[in-house]
Each structure stands twice: as structure tokens, then as C-alpha cells.
C-alpha positions in Angstrom: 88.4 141.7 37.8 86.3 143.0 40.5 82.3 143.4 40.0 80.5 145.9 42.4 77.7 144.2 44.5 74.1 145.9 44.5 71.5 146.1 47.1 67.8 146.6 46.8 68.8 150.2 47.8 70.6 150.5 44.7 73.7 151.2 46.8 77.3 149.8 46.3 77.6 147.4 49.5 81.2 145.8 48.1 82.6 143.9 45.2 83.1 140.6 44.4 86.0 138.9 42.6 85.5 138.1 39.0 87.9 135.6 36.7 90.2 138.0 34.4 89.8 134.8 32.0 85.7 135.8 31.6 85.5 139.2 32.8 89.2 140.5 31.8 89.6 139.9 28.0 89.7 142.2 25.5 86.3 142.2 23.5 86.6 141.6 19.7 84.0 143.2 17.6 83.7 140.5 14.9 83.5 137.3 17.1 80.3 139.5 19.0 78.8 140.4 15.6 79.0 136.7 14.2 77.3 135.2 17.2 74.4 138.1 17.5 73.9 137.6 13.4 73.3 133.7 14.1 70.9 134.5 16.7 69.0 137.1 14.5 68.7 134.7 12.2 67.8 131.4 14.0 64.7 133.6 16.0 63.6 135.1 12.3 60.3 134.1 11.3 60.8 132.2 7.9 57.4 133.1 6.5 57.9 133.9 2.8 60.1 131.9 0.9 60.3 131.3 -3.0 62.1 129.4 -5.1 64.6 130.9 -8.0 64.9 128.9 -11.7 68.2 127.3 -9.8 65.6 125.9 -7.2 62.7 124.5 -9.2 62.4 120.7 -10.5 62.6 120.4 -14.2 64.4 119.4 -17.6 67.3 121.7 -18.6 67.0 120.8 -21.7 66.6 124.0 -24.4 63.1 123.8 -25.5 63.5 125.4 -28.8 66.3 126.1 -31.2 67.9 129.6 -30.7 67.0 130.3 -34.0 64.7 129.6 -37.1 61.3 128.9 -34.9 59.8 132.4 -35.7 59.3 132.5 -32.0 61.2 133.8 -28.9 64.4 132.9 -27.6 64.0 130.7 -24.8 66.1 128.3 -22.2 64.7 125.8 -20.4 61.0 125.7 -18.7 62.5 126.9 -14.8 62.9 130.1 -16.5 60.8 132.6 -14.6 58.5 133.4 -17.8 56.9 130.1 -17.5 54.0 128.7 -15.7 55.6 126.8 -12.9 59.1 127.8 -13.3 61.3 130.1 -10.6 60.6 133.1 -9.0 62.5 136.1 -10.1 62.7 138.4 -6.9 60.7 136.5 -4.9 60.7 136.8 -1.4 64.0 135.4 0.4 63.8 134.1 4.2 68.0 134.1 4.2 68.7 137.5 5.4 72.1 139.5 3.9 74.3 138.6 7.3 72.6 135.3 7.9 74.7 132.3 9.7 73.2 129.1 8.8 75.6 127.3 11.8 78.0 128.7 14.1 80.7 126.2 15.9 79.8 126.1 19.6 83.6 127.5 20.5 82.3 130.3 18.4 79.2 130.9 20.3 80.5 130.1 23.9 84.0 132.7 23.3 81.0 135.3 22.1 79.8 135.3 25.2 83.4 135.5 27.2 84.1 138.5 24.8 80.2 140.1 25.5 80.6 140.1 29.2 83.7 141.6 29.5 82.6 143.9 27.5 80.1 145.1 29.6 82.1 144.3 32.3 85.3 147.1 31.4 81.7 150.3 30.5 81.1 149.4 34.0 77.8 147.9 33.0 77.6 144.5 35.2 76.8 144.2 38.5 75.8 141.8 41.2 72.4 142.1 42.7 71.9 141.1 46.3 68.8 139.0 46.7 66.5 140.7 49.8 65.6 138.0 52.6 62.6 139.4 53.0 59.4 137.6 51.2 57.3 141.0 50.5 59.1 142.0 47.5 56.9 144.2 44.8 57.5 145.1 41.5 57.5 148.8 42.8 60.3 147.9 44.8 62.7 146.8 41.3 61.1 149.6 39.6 63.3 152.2 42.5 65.9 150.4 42.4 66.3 150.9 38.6 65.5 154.4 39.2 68.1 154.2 42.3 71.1 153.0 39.4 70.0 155.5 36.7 69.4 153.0 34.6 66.9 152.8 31.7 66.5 149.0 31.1 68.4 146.1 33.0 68.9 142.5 32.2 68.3 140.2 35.4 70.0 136.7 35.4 68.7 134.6 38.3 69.2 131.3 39.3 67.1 128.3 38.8 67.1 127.8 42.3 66.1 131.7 42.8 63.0 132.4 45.3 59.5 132.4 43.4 59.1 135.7 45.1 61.8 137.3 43.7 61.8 136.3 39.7 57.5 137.3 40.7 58.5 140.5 41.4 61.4 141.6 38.4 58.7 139.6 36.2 57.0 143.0 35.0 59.3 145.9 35.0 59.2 148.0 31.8 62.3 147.7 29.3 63.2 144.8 31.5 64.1 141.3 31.4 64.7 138.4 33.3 66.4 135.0 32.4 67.8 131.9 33.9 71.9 131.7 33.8 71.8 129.1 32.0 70.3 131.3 28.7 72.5 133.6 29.3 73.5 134.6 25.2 74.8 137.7 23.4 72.0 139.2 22.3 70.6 140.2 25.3 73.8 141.0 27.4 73.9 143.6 24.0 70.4 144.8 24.2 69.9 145.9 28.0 72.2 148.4 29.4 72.6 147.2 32.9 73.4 143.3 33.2 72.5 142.7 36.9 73.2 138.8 38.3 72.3 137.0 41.3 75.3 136.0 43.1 74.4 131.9 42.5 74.1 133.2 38.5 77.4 134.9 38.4 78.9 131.9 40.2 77.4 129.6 37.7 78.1 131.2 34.8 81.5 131.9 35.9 82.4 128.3 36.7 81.1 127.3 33.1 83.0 129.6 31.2 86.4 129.2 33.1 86.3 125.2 32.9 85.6 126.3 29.1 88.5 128.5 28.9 90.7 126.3 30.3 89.6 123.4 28.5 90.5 125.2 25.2 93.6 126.4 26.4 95.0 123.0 27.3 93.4 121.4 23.6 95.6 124.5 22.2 98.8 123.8 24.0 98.1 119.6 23.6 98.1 120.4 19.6 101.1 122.9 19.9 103.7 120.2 21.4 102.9 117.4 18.6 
């Protein structure tokens, strides 16, 4: 799979060779949506939380005879009615698609399926770090301008020069992470994914030991 290669010009200076095992797969919908719905839930705040009749500490024990007190009908004393019993529609912090746990094969093929994705709508690139030490924020701002693009994801590098992550630090509707949290729910969210060639080298070393790792485990199992 080739990736075109950026410069600070925004022009295409060339492309760079890709793995078809990270880059070249064909993107399943559901394996995306379960790893984006774990993530949505592990960064919600879990503010308000109550506890149903299910939930609450207390005798199960009927309190009264069904019949013959000249009283109500009642259970047990979780019942919502009751001072100190369960919450009846009380606020929930488990959301309708909440994933408590996701497998780490899950999460790791997510992101497999994710980039190549973006990679087939044309929507990753390689960025070409400038030598030169005066970079500005102005200058990332043209350069999005330069790509038509409205918001852009950049992965650097831990190693990256402190000039450079400096200068993508502010741009509007813009982000910038190390390759090593690289994760679904931002290659989703930004429209242009834009790498640092020592990222995208990085990334794409992890994820095809990965790949083949799982691929051997598979055939291992097959032949017994």
C-alpha cells in the first residue's frame, strides 16, 4: 500500500511503502464500532450513579402477609417506596452501548481495520518534518489550508524535535499525539491523519509483528 508523503508546502514530494497487512485490509464496521464504544465508555465521567431494589443491602423477606393486614401490598424493604430502599429510575453511569472490557486482540485489530480505513478515502499521509528550527504555528495553520483540510490528527514521535510538537501544539480542530497512543477514536474523529515518518515506522513495525504473531497462534492451533 503506498502512502503519499507531505511537505510543509503541503505538496506531494513521493510515497512511501506501507504493509498491505496494516494499511491493505478490508475495514469491518463492527470490530471499529466495539473498540470506539469501549473508549466512549472508559473516558465517561461516572458522576451520578444509583442503586435499583436488585442493588441495595437488605432482608428479602415479605414484610407483611399479602392479605388480611388492612394495609397495602408490599415485598420486601429494597422496594423503591421505602426509606432507604432502591432507586426507581435513578440515574445510570452504564451507558446503552457500554463495554465494560474489551480483549486486547480486539482493541489492537480495531486499529489495523481504522487505519486502513483511512488509508483506502485517501485520508493518511506522511508529513515531512522541516530541518529548519523557526517553525510557527502559522506555518501548520497553511499547510492545513495548503491540503484542504478542516482538522488533522498529527502522530509524532517521542523522539520528535521540541520545536516541532511547539509549533502543531495550538492549531484549531487539531491534535497531536505520540504513536504510541495512537487509538481509534481519534484516527475516526480528525479527517486528515498526518504521521511523522519515525511514527508511521513505529506503528507499522508494532502492528505487523502483531499480525503475524496472530497469524502463526492461528495456524499453530489449526495443525493440532
Amino acid at each position: 500500500m503506498k502512502i503519499e508523503e507531505i511537505s510543509i508546502d503541503g505538496k506531494s514530494i513521493g510515497t512511501i511503502e506501507g504493509s498491505d497487512k496494516v494499511f491493505k485490509v478490508k475495514p469491518r464496521k463492527d470490530i471499529i464500532q466495539q473498540v470506539v464504544d469501549w473508549q466512549q465508555n472508559r473516558n465517561f465521567k461516572k458522576t451520578g450513579h444509583t442503586k435499583s431494589r436488585g442493588e441495595v443491602k437488605g432482608s428479602r423477606k415479605k414484610i407483611v402477609q399479602q392479605k388480611g393486614s388492612g394495609g397495602a401490598r408490599h415485598g420486601n424493604i429494597t422496594a423503591p417506596i421505602f426509606v432507604g430502599g432502591g432507586i426507581a429510575h435513578g440515574p445510570r453511569h452504564r451507558g446503552k452501548n457500554a463495554v465494560k472490557k474489551l480483549n486486547k486482540k480486539v482493541r489492537k485489530l480495531g486499529l489495523v481495520h481504522a487505519l486502513s480505513a483511512k488509508a483506502s478515502q485517501k485520508q493518511l499521509a506522511i508529513f515531512t518534518e522541516p530541518k529548519t528550527t523557526s517553525l510557527k504555528t502559522k506555518h501548520f495553520k497553511n499547510f492545513l489550508k495548503n491540503i484542504k483540510s478542516k482538522s488533522a490528527l498529527f502522530i509524532h514521535h517521542k523522539n520528535a524535535a521540541k520545536e516541532f510538537v511547539r509549533s502543531i501544539k495550538n492549531i484549531p480542530n487539531s491534535k497531536k499525539i505520540e504513536d504510541v497512543g495512537t487509538n481509534v477514536y481519534d484516527l475516526l474523529k480528525y479527517e486528515k491523519i498526518l504521521f511523522t515518518k519515525e511514527s508511521f515506522k513505529a506503528i507499522e513495525e508494532r502492528l505487523v509483528k502483531w499480525v503475524i504473531k496472530i497469524l502463526l497462534t492461528t495456524l499453530f492451533y489449526h495443525q493440532l
